[in-house]
C-alpha beads as a LAMMPS data file, in Angstrom:
LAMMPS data file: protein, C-alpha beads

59 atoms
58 bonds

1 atom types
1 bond types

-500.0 500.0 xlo xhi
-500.0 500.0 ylo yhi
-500.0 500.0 zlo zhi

Masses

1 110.0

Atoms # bond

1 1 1 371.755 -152.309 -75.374
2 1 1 371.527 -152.272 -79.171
3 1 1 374.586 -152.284 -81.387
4 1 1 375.056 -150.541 -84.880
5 1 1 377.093 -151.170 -87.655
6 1 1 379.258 -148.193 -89.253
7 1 1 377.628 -147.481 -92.159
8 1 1 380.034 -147.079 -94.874
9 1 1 380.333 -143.074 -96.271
10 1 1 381.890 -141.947 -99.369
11 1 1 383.493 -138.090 -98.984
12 1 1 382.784 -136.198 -101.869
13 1 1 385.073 -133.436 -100.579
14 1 1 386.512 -131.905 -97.355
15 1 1 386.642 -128.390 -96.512
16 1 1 389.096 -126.779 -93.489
17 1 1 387.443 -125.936 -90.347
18 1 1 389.899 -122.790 -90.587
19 1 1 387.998 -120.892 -93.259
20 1 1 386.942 -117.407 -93.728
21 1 1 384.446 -115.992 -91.297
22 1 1 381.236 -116.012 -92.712
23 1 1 382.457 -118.617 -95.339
24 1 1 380.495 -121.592 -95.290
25 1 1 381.983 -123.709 -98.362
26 1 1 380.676 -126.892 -97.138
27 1 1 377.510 -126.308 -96.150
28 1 1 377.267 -124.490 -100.007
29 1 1 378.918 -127.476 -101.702
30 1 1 376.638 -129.728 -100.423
31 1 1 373.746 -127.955 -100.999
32 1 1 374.762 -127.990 -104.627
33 1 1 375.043 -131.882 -104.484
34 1 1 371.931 -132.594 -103.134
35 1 1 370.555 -129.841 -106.034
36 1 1 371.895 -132.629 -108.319
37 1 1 370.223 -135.978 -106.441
38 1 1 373.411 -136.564 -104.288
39 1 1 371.897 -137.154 -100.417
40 1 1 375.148 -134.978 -99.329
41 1 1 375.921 -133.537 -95.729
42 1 1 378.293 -132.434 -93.768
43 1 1 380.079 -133.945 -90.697
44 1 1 382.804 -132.624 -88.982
45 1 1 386.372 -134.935 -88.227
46 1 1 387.973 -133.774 -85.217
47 1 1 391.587 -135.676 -86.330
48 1 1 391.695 -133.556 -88.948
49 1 1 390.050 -130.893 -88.164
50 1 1 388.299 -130.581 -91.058
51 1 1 384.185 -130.646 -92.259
52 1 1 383.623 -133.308 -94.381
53 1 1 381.161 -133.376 -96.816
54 1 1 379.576 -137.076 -97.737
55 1 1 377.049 -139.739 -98.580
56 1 1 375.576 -142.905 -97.297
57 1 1 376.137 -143.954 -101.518
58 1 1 378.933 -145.435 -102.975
59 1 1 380.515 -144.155 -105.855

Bonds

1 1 1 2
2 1 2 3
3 1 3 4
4 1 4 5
5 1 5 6
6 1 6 7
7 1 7 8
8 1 8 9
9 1 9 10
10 1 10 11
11 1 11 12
12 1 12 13
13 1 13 14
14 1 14 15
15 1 15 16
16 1 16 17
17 1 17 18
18 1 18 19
19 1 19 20
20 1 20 21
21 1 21 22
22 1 22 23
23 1 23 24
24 1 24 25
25 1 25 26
26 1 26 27
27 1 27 28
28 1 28 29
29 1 29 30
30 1 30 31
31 1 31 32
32 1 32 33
33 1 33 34
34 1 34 35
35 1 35 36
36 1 36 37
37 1 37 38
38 1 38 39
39 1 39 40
40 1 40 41
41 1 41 42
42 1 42 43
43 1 43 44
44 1 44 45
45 1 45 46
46 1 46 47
47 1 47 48
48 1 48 49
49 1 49 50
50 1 50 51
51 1 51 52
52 1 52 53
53 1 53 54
54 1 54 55
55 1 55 56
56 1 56 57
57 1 57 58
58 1 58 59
């Protein structure tokens, strides 16, 4: 079976999973970083219950 390595993320900002119906503040903010050149997405964390957004690049 193969193995991976984590691959180190930088969060750019975190959103809570809690928001306003119809509200997708994530999902927006990243759009707006990848408008800029940031490779942004969103993930969800379950500990924190929270979306996440992030990048495979350092800053």
């Amino acid at each position: 079976m193969p193995t991976t390595t984590p691959q180190a993320r930088t969060v750019l900002e975190w959103f809570p999973a809690g928001g306003l119906r119809g509200s997708w503040s994530a999902e927006e903010y990243a759009a707006d970083q990848r408008v800029q050149g940031t490779d942004a997405q969103v993930v969800m964390d379950l500990g924190s219950d929270q979306f996440l957004v992030v990048t495979d690049t350092t800053e």
